[in-house]
VOGU-3710 file (C-alpha; in Angstrom, 3 decimals, decimal comma):
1> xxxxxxxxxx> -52,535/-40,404/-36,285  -55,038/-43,446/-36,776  -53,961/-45,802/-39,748  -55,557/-48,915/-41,458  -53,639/-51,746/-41,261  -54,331/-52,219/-44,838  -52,705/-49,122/-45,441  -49,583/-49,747/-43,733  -49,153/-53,267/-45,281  -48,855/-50,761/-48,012
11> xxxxxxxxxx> -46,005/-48,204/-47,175  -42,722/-48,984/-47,822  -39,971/-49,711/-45,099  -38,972/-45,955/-45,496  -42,886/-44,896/-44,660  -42,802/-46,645/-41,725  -39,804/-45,410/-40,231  -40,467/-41,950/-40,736  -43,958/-42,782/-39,273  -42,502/-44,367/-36,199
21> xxxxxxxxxx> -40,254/-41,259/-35,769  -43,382/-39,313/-35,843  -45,402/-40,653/-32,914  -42,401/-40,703/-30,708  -41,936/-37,422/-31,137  -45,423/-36,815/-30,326  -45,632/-39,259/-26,991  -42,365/-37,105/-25,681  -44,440/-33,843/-26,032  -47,030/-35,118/-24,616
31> xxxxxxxxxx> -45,534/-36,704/-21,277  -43,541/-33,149/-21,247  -46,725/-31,304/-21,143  -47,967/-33,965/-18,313  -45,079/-33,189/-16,206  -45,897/-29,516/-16,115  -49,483/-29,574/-15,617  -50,698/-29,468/-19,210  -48,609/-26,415/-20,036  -45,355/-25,978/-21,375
41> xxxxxxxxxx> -43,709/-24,169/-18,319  -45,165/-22,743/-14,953  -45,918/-19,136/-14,741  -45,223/-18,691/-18,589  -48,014/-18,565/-21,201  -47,850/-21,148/-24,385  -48,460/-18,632/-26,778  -45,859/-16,686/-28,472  -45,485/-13,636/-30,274  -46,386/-12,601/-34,069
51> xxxxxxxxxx> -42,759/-13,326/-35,060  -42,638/-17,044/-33,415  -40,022/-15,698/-31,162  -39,748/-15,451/-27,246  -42,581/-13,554/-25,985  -42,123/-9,879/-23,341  -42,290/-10,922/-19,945  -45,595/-9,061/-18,009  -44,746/-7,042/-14,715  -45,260/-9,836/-12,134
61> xxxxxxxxxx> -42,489/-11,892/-13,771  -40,159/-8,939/-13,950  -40,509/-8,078/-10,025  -39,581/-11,864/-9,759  -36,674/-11,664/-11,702  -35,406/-8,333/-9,350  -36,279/-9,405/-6,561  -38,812/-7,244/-5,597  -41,598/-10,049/-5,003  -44,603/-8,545/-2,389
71> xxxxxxxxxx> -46,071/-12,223/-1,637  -42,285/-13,036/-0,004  -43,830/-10,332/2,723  -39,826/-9,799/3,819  -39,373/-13,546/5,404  -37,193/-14,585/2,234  -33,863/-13,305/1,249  -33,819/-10,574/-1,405  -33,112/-12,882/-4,696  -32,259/-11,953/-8,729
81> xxxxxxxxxx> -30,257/-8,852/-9,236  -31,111/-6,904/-6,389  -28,852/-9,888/-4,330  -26,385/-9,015/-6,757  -26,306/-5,639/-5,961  -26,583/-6,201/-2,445  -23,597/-9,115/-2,255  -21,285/-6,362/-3,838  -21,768/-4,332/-0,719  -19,010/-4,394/2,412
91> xxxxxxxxxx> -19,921/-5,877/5,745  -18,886/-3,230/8,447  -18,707/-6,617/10,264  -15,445/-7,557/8,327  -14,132/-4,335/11,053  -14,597/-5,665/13,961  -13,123/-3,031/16,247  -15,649/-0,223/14,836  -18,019/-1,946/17,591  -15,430/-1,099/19,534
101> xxxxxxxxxx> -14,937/2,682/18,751  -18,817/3,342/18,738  -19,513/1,829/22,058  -16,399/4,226/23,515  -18,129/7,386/21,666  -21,711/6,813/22,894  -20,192/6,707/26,713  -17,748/9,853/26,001  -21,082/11,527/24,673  -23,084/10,898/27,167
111> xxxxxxxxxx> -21,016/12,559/29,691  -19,819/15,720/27,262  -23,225/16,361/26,592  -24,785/15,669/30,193  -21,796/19,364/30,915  -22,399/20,820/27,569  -26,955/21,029/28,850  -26,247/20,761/32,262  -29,535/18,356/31,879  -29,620/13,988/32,332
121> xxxxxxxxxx> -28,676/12,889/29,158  -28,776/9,369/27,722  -26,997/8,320/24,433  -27,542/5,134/22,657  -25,910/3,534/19,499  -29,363/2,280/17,578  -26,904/0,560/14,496  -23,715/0,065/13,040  -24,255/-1,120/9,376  -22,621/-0,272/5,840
131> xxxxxxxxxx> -24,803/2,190/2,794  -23,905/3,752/-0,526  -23,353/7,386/-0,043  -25,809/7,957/-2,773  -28,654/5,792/-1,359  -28,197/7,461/2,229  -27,969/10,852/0,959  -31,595/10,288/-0,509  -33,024/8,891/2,427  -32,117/11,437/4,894
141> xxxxxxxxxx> -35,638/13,264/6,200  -35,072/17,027/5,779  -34,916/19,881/7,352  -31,166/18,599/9,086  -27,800/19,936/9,261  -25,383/18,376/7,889  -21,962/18,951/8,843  -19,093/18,039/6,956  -15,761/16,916/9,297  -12,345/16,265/7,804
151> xxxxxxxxxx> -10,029/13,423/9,519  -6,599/15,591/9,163  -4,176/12,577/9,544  -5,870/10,506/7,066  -6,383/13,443/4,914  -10,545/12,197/4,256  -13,693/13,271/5,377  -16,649/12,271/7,146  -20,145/13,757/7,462  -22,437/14,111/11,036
161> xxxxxxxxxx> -25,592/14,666/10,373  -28,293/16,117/13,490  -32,050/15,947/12,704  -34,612/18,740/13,102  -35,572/16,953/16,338  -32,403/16,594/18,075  -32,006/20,653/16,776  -34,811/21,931/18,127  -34,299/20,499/21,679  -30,549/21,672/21,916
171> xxxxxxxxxx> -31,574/24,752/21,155  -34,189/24,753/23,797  -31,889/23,337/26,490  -29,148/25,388/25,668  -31,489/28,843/26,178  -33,313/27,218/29,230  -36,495/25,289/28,229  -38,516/24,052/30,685  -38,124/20,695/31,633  -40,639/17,720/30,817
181> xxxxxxxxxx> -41,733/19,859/27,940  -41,383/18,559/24,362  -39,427/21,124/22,172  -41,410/23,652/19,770  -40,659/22,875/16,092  -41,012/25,719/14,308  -41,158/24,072/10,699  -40,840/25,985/6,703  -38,094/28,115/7,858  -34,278/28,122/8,074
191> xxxxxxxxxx> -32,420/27,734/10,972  -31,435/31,260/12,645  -27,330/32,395/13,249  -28,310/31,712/16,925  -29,488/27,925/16,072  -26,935/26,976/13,852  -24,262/28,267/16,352  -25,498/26,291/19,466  -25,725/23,096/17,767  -22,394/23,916/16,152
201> xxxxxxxxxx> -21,375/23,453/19,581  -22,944/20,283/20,120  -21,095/19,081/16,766  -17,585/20,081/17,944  -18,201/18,255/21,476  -19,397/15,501/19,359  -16,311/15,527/16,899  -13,987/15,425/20,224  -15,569/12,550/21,378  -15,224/11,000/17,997
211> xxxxxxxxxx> -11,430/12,115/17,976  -10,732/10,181/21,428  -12,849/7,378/20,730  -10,514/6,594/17,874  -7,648/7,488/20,139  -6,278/3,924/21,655  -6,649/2,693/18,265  -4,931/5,204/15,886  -4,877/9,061/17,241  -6,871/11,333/14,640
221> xxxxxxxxxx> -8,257/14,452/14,975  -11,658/15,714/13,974  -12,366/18,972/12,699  -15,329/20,907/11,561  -14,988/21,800/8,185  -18,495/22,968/7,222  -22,821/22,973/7,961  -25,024/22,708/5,626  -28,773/22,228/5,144  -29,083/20,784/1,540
231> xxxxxxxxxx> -27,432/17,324/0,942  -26,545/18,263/-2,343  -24,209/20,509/-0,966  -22,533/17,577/1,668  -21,222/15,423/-1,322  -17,858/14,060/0,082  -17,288/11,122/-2,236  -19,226/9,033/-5,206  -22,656/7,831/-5,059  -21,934/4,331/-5,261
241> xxxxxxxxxx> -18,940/4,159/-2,817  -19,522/1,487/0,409  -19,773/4,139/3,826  -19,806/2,835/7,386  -23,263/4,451/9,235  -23,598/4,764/13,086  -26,898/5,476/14,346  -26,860/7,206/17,493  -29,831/8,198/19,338  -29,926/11,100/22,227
251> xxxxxxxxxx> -32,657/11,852/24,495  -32,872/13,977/26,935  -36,187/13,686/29,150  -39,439/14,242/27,102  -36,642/15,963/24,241  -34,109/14,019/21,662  -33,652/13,212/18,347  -30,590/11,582/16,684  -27,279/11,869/15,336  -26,191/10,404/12,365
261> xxxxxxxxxx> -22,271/9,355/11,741  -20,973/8,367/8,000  -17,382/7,362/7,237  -16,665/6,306/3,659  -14,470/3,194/3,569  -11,976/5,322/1,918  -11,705/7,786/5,229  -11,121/4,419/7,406  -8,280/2,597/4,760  -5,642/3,943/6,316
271> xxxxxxxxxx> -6,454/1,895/9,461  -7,951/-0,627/7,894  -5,672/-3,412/9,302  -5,911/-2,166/12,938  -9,903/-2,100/12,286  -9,290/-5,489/11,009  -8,245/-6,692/14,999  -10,966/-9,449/16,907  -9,608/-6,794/20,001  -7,189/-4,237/21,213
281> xxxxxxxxxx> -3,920/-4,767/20,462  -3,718/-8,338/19,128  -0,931/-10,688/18,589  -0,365/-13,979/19,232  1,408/-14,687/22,148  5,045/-15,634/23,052  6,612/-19,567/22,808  8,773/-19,737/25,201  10,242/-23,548/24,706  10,247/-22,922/20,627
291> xxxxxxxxxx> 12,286/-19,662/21,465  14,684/-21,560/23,785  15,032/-24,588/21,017  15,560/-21,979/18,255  18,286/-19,603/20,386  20,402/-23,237/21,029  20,238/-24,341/17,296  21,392/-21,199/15,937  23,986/-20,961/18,102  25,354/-24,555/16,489
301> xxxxxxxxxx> 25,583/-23,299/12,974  28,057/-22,844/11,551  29,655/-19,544/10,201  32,109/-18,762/7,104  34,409/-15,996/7,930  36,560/-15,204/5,693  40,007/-12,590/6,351  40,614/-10,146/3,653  44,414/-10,195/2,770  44,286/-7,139/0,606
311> xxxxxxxxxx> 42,312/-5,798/-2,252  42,800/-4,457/-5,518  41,182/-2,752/-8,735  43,020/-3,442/-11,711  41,627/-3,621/-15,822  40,572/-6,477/-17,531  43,273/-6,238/-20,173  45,939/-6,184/-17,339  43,879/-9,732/-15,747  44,707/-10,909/-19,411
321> xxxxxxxxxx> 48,054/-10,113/-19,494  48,863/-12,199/-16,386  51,498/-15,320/-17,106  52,626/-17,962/-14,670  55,279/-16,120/-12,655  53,591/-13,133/-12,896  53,657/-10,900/-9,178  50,519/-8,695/-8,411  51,419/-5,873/-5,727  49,256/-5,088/-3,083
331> xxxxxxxxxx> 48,994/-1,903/-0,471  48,696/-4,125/2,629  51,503/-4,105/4,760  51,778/-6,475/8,043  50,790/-3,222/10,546  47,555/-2,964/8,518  44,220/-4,505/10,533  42,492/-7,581/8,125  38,926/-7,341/7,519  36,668/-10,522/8,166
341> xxxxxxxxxx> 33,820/-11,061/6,311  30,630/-13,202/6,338  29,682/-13,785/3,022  29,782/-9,976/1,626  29,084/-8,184/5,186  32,123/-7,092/6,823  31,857/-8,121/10,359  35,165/-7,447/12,412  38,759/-5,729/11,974  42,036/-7,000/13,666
351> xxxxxxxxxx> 45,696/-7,115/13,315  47,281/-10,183/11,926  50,024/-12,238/13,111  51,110/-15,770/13,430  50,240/-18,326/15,932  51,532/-22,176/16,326  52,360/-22,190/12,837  49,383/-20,067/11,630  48,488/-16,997/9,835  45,952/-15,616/12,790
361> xxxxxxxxxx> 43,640/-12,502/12,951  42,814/-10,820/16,522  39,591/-9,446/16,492  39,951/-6,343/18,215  37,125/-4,038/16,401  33,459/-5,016/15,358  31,751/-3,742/12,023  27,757/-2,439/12,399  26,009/-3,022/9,900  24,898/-0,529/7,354
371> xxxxx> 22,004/1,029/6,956  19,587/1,049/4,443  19,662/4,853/3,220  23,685/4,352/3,780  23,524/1,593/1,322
//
């Protein structure tokens, strides 16, 4: 705003002030809009909408906000909600021993299967990682079985799920295939009674390698509760639940395909602390000089017992009645055996008698402890 000086001779002292207030509000704008480049924020346009309030952010800004920005190409971590999302999800790291179990089942395949085809087969765990049961479901390619196994000591179930490839070269190593030949895939039809039941057979070699595999750590057993071909139809707990997947992949010459293993968190809970171990079996180990110094201390403490004379249930108004002078009678006589007591455990029974002078108690009878369903 360009003023005369004549004309500000002229203003008052309250002119000017509201003047001054003016152009520093307008040099802060202006430096702001410096800062930025000349606009008012990056990526966001100046104008606004009709109503003067905040303006509908376009498409690009949106995948930004998700997360699902292309010109990352994959090299950055997943950011905005889709982290969110993601961070919610269990590590199937946070169980360590589940390494452990998969790398026994892909060795107790290998050899099953290598007598089950009578042919040189090679199993391979691909990954171990953690999905939502609804997100896998979606993903898996079709035509497949999928068979549905129940865990019978921790009363859950799991689901095994063969692809069309694997199928198809079962079935022809099972009827005698040629070798070095890739199987025929007969595709846009469902699988025959004579398919189904040979790789039925595969799945129950499969389950009782999955049964022992889990052995040293908790024994469970495995059993086939159902096949099927649609997923729908294979639901064994909610979409959004956290599932441990184990990618295992078979091949067997020029023929394979893989087999899929999912166990909902909720099947593994009740082992959850043993699946929790770094290894096999851990504890920490044994202090012997701490043991020693603990075993001579507690054998220097000292102990309160305390010998039972007699005891007796009588009222309140009788306790009231009680004057100096008064005699209480007891059912104790001096043949009876005195109970000592540590605190309010009874610990051992003798006769009493008198030695040098004293009233003594020979212990003569010890007192277990009760039990908890006896208490």
């Amino acid at each position: 705003m360009d003023i005369d000086a004549d004309e500000l001779a002229q203003m008052s002292e309250e002119e000017r002030a509201a003047l001054a207030a003016m152009e520093q509000a307008a040099g802060s704008s202006d430096a702001g809009d410096d800062a930025w480049g000349g606009d008012a924020m990056p990526g966001f346009d100046a104008d606004l909408g009709d109503d003067g309030g905040a303006r509908i952010l376009n498409q690009e800004e949106i995948d930004s906000l998700l997360g699902f920005d292309d010109d990352a190409g994959g090299s950055e971590q997943t950011s905005g909600v889709m982290a969110l999302i993601n961070s919610a999800m269990v590590n199937y790291e946070r169980l360590p021993m589940l390494d452990i179990v998969f790398d026994r089942l892909v060795r107790l395949m290998s050899t099953s299967l290598r007598n089950l085809t009578s042919d040189n087969v090679e199993v391979s765990l691909d990954q171990v990682s953690t999905v939502r049961f609804g997100d896998y479901m979606n993903s898996i390619p079709l035509p497949a079985m999928l068979s549905v196994f129940k865990a019978e000591e921790w009363d859950n179930n799991g689901l095994l799920v063969v692809d069309s490839a694997l199928i198809y070269s079962v079935v022809d190593v099972l009827l005698g295939g040629r070798k070095g030949t890739p199987a025929i895939r007969v595709e846009g039809r469902p699988y025959t009674t004579i398919e189904t039941k040979l790789v039925e057979r595969m799945i129950g070699v499969s389950l009782s390698d999955l049964s022992s595999a889990f052995d040293p750590l908790s024994p469970v057993s495995f059993s086939l509760d159902r096949m099927e071909t649609n997923p729908r139809f294979a639901t064994i707990t909610q979409s959004g639940n956290a599932c441990v997947l184990a990618r295992l992949r078979v091949d067997m010459g020029d023929r394979g395909g893989r087999v899929e293993i999912l166990i909902p968190y909720a099947t593994l809970e009740p082992i959850r602390e043993l699946l929790l171990q770094m290894f096999m079996g851990e504890k920490f180990g044994r202090d012997s000089i701490w043991e020693n110094h603990l075993t001579q201390e507690l054998y220097k403490t000292d102990v309160q017992l305390q010998a039972v004379l007699g005891e007796k249930t009588t009222s309140l108004q009788d306790v009231l009645n009680w004057k100096i002078g008064s005699r209480v009678m007891f059912n104790t006589t001096t043949d009876d055996e005195l109970e000592l007591r540590c605190g309010t455990f009874p610990m051992f029974r003798g006769p009493v008698g008198q030695k040098q002078g004293y009233i003594a108690v020979q212990i003569e009878r010890y007192i277990p402890p009760e039990k908890e369903d006896e208490l």
